[in-house]
CHARMM-style PDB file with segment names, atoms N, HN, CA, C and O in Angstrom:
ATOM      1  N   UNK     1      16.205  -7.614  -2.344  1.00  0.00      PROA
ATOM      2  CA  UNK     1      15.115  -7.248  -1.455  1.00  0.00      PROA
ATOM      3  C   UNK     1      13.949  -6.763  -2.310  1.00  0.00      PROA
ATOM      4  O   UNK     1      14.216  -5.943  -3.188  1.00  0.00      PROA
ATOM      5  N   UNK     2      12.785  -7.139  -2.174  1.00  0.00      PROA
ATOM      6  HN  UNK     2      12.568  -7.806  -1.461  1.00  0.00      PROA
ATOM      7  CA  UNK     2      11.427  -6.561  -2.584  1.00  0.00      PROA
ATOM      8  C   UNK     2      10.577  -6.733  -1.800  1.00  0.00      PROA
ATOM      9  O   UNK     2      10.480  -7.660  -0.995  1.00  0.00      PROA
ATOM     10  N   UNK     3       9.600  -5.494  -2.032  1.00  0.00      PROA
ATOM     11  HN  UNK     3       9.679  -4.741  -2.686  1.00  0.00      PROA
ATOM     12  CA  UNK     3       8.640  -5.215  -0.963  1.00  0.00      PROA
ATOM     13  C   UNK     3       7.191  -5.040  -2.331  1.00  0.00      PROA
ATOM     14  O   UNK     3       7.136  -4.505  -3.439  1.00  0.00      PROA
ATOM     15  N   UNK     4       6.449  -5.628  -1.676  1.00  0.00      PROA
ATOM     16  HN  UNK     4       6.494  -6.061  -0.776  1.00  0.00      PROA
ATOM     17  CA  UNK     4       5.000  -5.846  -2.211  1.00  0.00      PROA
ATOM     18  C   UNK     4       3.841  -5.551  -2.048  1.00  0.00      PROA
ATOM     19  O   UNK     4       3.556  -6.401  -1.205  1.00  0.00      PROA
ATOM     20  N   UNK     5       3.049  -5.064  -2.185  1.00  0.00      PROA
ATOM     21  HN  UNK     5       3.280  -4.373  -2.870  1.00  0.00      PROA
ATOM     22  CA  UNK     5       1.701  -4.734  -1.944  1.00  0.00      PROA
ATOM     23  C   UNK     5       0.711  -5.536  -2.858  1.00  0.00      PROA
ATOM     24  O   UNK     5       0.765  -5.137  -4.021  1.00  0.00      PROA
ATOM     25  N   UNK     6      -0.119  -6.492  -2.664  1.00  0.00      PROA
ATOM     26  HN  UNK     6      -0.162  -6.817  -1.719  1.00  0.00      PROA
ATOM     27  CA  UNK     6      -1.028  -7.520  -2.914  1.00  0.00      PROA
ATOM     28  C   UNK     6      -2.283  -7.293  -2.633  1.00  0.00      PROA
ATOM     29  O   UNK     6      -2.647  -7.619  -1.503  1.00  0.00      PROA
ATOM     30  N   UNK     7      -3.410  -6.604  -3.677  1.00  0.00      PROA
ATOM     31  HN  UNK     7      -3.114  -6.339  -4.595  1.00  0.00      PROA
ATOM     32  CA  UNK     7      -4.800  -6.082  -3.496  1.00  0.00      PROA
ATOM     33  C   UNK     7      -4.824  -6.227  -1.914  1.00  0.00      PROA
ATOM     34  O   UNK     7      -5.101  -7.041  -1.034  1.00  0.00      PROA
ATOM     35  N   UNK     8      -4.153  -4.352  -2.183  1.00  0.00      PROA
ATOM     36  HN  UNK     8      -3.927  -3.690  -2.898  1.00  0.00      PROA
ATOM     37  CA  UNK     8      -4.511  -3.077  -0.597  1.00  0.00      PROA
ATOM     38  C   UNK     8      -5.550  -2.531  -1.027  1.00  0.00      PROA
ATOM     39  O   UNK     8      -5.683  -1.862  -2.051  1.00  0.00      PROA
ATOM     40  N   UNK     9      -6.722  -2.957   0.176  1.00  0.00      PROA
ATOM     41  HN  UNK     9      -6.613  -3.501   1.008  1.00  0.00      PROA
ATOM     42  CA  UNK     9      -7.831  -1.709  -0.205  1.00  0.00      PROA
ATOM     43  C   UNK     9      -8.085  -1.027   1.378  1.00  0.00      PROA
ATOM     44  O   UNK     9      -7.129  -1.429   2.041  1.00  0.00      PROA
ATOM     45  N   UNK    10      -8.521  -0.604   1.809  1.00  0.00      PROA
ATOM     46  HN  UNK    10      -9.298  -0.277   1.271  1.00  0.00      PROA
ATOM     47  CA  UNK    10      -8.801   0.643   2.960  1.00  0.00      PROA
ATOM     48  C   UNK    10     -10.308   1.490   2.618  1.00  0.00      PROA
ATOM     49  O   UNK    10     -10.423   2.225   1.638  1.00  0.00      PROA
ATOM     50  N   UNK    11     -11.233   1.281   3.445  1.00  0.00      PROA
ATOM     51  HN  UNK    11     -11.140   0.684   4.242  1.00  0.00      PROA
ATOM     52  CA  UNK    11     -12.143   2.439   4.202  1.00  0.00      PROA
ATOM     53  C   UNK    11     -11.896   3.318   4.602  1.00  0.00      PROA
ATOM     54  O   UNK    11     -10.986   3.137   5.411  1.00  0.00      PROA
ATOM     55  N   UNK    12     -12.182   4.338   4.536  1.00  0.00      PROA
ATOM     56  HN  UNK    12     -12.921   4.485   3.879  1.00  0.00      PROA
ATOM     57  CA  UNK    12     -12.361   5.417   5.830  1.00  0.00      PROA
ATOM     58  C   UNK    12     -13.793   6.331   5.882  1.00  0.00      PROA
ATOM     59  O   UNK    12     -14.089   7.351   5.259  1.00  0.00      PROA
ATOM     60  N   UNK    13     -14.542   5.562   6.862  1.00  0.00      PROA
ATOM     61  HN  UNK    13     -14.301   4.734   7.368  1.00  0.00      PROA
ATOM     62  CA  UNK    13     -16.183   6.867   6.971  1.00  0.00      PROA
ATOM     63  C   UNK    13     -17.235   6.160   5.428  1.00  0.00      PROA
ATOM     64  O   UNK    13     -17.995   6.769   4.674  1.00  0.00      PROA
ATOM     65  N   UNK    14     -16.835   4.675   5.451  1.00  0.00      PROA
ATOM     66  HN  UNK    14     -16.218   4.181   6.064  1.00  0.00      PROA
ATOM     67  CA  UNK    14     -17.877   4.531   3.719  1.00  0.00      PROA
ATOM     68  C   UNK    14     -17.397   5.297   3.202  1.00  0.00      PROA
ATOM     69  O   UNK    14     -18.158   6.221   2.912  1.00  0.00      PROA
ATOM     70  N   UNK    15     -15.828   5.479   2.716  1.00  0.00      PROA
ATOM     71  HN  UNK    15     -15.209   4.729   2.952  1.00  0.00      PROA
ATOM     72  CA  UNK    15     -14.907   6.276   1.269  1.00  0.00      PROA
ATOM     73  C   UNK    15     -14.169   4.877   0.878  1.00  0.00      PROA
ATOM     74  O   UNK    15     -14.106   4.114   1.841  1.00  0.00      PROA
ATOM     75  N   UNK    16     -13.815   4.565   0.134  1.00  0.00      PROA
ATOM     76  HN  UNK    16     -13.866   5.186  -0.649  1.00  0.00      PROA
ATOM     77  CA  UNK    16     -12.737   3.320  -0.288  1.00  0.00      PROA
ATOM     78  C   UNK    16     -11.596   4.778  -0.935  1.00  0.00      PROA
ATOM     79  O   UNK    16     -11.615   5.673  -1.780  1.00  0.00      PROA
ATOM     80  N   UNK    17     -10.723   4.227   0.123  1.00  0.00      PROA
ATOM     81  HN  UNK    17     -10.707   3.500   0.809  1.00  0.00      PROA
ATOM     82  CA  UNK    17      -9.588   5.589  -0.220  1.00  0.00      PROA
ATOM     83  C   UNK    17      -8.407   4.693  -0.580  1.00  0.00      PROA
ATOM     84  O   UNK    17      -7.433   5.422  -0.768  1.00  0.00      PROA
ATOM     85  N   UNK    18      -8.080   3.329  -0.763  1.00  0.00      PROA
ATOM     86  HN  UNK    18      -8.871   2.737  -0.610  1.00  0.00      PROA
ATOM     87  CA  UNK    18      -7.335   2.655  -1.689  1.00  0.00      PROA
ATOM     88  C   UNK    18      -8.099   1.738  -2.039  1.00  0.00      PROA
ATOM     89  O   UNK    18      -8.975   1.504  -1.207  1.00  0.00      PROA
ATOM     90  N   UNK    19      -8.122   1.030  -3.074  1.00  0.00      PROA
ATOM     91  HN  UNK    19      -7.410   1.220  -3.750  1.00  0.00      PROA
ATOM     92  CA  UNK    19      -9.016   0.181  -4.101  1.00  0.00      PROA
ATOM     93  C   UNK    19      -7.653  -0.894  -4.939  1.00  0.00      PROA
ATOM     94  O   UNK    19      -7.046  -0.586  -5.964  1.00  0.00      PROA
ATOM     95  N   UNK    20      -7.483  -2.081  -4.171  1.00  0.00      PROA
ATOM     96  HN  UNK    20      -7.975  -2.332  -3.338  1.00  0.00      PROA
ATOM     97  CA  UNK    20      -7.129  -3.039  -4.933  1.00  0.00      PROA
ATOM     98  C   UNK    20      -5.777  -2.748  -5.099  1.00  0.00      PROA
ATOM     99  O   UNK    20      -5.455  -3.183  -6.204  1.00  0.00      PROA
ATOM    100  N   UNK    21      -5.041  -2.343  -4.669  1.00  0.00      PROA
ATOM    101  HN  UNK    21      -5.303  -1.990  -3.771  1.00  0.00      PROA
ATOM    102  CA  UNK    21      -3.539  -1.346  -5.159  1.00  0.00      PROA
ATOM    103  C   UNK    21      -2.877  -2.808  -5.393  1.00  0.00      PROA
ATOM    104  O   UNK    21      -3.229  -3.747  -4.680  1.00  0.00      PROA
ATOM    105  N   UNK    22      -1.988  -2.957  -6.330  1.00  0.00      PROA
ATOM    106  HN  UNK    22      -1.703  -2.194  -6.910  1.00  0.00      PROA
ATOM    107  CA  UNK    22      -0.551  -3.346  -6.684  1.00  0.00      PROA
ATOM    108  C   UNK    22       0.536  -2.929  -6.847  1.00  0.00      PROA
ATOM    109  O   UNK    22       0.746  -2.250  -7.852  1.00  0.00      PROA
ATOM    110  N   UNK    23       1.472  -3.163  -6.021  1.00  0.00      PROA
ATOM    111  HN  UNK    23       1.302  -3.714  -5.205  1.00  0.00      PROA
ATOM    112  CA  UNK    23       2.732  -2.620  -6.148  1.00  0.00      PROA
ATOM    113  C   UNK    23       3.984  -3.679  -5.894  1.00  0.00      PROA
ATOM    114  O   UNK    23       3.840  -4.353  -4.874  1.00  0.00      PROA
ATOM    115  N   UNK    24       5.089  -3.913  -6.595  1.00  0.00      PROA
ATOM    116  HN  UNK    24       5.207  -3.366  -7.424  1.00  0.00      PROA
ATOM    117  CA  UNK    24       6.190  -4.309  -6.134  1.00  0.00      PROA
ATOM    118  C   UNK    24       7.189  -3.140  -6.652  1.00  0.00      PROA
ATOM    119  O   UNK    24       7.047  -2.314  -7.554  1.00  0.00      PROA
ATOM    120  N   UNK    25       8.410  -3.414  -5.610  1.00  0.00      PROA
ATOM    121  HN  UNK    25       8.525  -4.085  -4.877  1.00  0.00      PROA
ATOM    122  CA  UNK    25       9.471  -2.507  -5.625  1.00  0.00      PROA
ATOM    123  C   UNK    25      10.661  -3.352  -5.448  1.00  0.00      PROA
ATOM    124  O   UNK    25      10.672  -4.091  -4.464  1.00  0.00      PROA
ATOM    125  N   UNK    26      11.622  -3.354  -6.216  1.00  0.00      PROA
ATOM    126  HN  UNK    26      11.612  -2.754  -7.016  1.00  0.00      PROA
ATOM    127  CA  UNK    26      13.003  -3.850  -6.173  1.00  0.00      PROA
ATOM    128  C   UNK    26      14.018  -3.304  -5.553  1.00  0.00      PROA
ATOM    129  O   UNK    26      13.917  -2.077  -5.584  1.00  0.00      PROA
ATOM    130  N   UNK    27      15.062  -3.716  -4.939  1.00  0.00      PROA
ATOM    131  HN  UNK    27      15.144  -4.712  -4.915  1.00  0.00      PROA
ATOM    132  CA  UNK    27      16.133  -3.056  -4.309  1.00  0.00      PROA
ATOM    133  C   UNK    27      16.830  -1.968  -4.942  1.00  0.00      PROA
ATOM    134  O   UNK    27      17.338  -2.039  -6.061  1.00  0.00      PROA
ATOM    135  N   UNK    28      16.836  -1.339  -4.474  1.00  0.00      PROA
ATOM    136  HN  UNK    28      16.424  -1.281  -3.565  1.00  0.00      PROA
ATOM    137  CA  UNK    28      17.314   0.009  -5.313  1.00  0.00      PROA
ATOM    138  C   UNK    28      16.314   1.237  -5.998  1.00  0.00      PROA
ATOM    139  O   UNK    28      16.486   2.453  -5.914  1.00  0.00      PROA
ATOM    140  N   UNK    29      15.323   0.570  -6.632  1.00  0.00      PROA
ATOM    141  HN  UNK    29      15.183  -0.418  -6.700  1.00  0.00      PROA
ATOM    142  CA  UNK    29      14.390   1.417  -7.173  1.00  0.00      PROA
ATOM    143  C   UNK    29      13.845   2.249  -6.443  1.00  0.00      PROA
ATOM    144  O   UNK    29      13.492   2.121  -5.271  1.00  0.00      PROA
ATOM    145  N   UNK    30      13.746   3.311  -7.268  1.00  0.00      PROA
ATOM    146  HN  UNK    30      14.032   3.415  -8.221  1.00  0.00      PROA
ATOM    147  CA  UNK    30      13.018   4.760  -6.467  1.00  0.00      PROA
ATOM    148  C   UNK    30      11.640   4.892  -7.004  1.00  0.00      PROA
ATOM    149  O   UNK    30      11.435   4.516  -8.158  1.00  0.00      PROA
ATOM    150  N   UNK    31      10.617   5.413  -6.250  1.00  0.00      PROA
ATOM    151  HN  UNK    31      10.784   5.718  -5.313  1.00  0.00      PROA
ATOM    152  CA  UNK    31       9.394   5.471  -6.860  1.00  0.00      PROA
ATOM    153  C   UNK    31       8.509   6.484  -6.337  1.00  0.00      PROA
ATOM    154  O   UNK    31       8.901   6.918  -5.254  1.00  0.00      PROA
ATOM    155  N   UNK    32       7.487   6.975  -6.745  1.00  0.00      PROA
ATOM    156  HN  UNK    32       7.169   6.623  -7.625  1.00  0.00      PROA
ATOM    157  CA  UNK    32       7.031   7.942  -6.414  1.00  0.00      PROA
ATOM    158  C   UNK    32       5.557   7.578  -5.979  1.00  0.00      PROA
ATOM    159  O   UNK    32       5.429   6.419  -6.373  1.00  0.00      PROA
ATOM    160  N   UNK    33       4.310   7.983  -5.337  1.00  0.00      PROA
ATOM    161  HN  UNK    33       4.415   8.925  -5.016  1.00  0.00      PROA
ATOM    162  CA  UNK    33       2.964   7.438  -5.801  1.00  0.00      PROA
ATOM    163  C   UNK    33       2.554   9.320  -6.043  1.00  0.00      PROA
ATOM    164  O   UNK    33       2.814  10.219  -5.244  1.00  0.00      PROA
ATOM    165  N   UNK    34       1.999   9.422  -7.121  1.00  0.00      PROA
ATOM    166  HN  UNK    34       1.788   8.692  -7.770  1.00  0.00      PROA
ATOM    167  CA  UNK    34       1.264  10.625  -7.762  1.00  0.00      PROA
ATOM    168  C   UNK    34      -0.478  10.232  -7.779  1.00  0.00      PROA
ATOM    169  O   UNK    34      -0.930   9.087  -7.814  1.00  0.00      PROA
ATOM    170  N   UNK    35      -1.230  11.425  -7.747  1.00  0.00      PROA
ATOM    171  HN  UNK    35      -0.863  12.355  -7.719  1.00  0.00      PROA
ATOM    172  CA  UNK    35      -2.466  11.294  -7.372  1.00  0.00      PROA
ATOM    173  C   UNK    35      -2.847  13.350  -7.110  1.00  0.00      PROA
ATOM    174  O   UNK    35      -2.166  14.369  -6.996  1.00  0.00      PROA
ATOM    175  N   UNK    36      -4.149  13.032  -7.124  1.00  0.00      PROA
ATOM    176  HN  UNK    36      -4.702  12.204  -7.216  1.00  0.00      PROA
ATOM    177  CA  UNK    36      -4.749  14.483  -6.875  1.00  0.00      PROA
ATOM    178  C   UNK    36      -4.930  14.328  -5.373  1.00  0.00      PROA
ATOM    179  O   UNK    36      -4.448  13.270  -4.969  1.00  0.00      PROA
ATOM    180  N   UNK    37      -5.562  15.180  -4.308  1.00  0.00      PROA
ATOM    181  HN  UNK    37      -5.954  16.040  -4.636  1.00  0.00      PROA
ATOM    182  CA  UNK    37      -5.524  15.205  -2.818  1.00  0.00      PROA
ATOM    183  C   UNK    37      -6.323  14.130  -2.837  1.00  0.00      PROA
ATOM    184  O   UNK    37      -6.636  13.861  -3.997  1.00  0.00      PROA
ATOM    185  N   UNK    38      -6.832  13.329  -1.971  1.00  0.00      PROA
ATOM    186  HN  UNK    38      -6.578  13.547  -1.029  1.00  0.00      PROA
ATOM    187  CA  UNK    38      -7.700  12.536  -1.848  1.00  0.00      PROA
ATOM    188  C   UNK    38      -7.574  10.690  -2.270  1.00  0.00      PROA
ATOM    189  O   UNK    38      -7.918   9.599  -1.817  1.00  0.00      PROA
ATOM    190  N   UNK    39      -7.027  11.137  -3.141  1.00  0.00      PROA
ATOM    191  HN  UNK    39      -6.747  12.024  -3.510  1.00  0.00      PROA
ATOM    192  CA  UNK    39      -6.133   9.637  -3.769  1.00  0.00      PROA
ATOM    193  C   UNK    39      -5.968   8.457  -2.955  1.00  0.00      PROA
ATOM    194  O   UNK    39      -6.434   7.328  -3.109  1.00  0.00      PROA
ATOM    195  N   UNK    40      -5.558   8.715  -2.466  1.00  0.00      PROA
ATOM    196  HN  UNK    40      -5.180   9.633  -2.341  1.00  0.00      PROA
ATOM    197  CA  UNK    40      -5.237   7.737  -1.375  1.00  0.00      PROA
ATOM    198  C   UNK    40      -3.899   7.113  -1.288  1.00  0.00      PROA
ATOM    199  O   UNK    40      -3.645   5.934  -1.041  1.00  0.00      PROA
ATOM    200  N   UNK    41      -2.792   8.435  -1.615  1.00  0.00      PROA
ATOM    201  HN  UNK    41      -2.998   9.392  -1.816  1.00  0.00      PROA
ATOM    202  CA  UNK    41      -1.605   8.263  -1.500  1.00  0.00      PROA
ATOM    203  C   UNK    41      -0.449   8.384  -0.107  1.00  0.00      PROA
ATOM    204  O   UNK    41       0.758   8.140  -0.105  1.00  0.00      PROA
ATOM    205  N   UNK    42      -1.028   8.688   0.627  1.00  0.00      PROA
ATOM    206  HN  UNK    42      -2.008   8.886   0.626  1.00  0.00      PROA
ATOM    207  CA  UNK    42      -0.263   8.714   2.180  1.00  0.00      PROA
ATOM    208  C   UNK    42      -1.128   7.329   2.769  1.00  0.00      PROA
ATOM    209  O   UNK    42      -0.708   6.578   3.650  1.00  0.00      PROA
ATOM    210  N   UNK    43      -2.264   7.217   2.143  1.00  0.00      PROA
ATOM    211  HN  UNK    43      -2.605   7.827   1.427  1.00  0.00      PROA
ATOM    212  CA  UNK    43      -2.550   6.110   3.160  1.00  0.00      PROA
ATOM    213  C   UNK    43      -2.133   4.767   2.743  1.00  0.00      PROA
ATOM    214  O   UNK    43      -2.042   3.866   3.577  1.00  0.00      PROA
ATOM    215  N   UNK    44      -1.771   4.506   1.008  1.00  0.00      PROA
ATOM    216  HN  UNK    44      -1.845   5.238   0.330  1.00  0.00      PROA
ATOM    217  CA  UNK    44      -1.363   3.443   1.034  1.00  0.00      PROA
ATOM    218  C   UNK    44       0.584   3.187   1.261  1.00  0.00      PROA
ATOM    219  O   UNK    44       1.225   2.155   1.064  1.00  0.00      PROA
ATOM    220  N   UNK    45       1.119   4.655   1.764  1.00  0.00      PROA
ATOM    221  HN  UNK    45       0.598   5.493   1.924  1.00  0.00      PROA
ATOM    222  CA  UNK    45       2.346   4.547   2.142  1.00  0.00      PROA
ATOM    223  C   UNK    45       2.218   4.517   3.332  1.00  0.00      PROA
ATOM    224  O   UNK    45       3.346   4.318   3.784  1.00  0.00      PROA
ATOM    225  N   UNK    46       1.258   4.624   4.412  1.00  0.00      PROA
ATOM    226  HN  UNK    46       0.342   4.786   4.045  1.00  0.00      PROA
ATOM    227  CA  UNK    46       1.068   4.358   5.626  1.00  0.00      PROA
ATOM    228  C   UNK    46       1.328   2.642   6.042  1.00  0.00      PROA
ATOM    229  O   UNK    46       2.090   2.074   6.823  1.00  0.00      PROA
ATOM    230  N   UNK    47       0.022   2.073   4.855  1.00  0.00      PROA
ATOM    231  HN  UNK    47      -0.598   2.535   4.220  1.00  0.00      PROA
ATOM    232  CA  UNK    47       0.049   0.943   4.718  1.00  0.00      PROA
ATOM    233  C   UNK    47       1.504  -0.079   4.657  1.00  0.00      PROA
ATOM    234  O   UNK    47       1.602  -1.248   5.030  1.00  0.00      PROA
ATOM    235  N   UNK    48       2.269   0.564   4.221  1.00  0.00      PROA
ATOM    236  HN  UNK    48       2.189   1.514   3.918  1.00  0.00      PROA
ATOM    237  CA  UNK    48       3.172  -0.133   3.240  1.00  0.00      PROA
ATOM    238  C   UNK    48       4.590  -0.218   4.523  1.00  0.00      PROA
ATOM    239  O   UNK    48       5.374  -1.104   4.864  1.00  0.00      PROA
ATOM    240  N   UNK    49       4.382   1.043   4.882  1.00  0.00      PROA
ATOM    241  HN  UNK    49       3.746   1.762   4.605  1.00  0.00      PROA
ATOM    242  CA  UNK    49       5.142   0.698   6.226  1.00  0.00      PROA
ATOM    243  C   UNK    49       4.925   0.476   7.437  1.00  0.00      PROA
ATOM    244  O   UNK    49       5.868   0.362   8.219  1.00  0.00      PROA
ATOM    245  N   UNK    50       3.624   0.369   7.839  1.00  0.00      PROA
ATOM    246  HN  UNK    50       2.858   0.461   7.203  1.00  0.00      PROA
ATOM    247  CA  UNK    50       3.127  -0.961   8.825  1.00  0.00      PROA
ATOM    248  C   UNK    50       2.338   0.504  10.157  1.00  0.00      PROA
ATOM    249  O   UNK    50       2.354   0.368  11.381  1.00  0.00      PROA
ATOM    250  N   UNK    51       1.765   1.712   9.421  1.00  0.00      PROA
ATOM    251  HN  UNK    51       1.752   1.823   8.427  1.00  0.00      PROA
ATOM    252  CA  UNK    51       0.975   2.875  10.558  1.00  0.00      PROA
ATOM    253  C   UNK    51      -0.102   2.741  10.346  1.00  0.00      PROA
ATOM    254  O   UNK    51      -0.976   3.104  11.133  1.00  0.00      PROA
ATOM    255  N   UNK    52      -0.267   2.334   9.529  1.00  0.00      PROA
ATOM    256  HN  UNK    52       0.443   2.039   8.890  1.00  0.00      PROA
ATOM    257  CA  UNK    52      -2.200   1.604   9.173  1.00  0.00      PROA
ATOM    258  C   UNK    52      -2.225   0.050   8.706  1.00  0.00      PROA
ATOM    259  O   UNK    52      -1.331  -0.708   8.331  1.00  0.00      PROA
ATOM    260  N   UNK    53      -3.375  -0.079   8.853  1.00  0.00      PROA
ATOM    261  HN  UNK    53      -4.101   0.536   9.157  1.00  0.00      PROA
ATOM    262  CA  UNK    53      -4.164  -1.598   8.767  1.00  0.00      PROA
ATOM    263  C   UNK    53      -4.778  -1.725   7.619  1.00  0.00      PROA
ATOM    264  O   UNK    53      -5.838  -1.153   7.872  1.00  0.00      PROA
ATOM    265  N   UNK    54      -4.871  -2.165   6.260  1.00  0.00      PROA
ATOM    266  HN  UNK    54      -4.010  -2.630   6.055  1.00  0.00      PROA
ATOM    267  CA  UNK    54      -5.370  -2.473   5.522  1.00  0.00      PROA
ATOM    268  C   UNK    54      -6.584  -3.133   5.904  1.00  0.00      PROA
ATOM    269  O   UNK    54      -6.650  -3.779   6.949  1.00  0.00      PROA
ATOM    270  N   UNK    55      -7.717  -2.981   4.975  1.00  0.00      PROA
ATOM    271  HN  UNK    55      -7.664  -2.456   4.126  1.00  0.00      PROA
ATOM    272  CA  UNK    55      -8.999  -3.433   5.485  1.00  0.00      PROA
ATOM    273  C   UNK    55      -8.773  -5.039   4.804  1.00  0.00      PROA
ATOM    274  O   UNK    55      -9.107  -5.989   5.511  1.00  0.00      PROA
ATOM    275  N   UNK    56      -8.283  -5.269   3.621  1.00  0.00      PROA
ATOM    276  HN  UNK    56      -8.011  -4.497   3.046  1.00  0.00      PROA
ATOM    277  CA  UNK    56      -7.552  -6.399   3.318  1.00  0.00      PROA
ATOM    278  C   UNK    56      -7.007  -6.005   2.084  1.00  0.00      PROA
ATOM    279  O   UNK    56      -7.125  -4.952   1.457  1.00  0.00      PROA
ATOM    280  N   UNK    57      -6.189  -7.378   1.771  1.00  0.00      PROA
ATOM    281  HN  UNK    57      -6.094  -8.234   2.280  1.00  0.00      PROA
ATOM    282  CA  UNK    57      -4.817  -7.107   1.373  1.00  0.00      PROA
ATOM    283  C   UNK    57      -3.744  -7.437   2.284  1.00  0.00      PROA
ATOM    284  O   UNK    57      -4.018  -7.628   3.469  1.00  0.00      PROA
ATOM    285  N   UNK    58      -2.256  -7.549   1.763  1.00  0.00      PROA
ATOM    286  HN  UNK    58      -2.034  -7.394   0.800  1.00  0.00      PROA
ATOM    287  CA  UNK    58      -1.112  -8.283   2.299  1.00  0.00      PROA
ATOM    288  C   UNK    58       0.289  -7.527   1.886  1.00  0.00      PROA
ATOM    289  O   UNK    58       0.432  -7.679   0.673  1.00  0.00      PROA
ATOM    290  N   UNK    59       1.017  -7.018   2.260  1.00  0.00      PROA
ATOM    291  HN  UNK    59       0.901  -6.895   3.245  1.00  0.00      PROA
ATOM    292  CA  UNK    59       1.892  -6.428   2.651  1.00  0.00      PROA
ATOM    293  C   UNK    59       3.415  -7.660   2.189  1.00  0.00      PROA
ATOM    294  O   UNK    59       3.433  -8.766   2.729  1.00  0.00      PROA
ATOM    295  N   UNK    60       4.048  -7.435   1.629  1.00  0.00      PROA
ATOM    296  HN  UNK    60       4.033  -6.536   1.191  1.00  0.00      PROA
ATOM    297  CA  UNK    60       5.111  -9.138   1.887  1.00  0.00      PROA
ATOM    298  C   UNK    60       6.908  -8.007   1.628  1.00  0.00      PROA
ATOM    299  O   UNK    60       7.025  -6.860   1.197  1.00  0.00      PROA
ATOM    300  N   UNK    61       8.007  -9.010   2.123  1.00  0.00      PROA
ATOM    301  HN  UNK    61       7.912  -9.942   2.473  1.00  0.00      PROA
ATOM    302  CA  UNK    61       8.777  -8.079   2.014  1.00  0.00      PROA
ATOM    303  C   UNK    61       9.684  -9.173   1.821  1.00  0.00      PROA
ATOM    304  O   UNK    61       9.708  -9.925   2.795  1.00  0.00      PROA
ATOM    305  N   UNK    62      10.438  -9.502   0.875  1.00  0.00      PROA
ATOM    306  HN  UNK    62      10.419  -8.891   0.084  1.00  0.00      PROA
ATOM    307  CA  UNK    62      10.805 -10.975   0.410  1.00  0.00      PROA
ATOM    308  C   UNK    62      10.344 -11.675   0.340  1.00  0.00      PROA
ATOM    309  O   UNK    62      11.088 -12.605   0.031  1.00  0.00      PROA
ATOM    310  N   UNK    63       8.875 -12.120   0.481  1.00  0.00      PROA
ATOM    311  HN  UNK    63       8.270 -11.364   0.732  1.00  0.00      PROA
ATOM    312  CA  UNK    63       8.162 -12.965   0.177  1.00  0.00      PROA
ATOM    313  C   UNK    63       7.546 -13.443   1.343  1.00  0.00      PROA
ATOM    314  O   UNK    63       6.875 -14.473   1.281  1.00  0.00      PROA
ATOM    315  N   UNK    64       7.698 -12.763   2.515  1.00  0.00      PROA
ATOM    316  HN  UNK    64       8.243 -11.925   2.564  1.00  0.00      PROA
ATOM    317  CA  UNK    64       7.021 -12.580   3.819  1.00  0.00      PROA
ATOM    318  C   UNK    64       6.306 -11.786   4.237  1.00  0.00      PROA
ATOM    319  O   UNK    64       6.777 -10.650   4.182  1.00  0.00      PROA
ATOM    320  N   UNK    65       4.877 -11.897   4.847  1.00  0.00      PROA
ATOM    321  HN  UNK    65       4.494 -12.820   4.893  1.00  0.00      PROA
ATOM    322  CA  UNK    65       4.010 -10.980   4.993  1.00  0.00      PROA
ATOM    323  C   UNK    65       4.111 -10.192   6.104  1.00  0.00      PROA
ATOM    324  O   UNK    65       3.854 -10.856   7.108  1.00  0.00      PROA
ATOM    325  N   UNK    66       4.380  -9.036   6.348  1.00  0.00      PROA
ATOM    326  HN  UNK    66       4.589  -8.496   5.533  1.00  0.00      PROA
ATOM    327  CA  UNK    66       4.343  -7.813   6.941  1.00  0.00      PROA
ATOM    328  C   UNK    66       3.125  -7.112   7.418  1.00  0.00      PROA
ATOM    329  O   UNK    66       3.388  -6.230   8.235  1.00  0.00      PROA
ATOM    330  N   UNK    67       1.834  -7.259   7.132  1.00  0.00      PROA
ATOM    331  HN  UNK    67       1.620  -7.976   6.468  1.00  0.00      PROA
ATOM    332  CA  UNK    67       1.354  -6.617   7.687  1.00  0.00      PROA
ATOM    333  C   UNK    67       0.665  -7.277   8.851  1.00  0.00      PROA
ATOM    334  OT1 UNK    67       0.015  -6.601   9.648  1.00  0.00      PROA
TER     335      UNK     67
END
């Protein structure tokens, strides 16, 4: 199983509060996202499990798109 994130970017108010993100994750692997407040670390785990909308960008989860 892998889950993917494929240039995630997100607005909020004219802020770009994710910018281009890449991520894949393998079955099993544990991972963390680190950042100062503002980062834009809850929103691209929002993203990732389907509570927000990416402004664009693609979501895939075996090689199927999710968002």
């Amino acid at each position: 199983m892998k889950l993917q994130a494929v240039e995630l970017s997100k607005t909020y108010r004219g802020r770009k509060v994710v910018d281009d993100v890449e991520l894949e994750i393998g079955q099993g692997e544990v991972v963390g996202l680190l950042g100062p407040n503002g980062a834009g670390k809850t929103t691209t785990f929002y993203i990732l499990v389907g509570l927000a909308r990416p402004d664009s960008g693609r979501v895939l989860l075996n090689d199927d798109e999710i968002t």
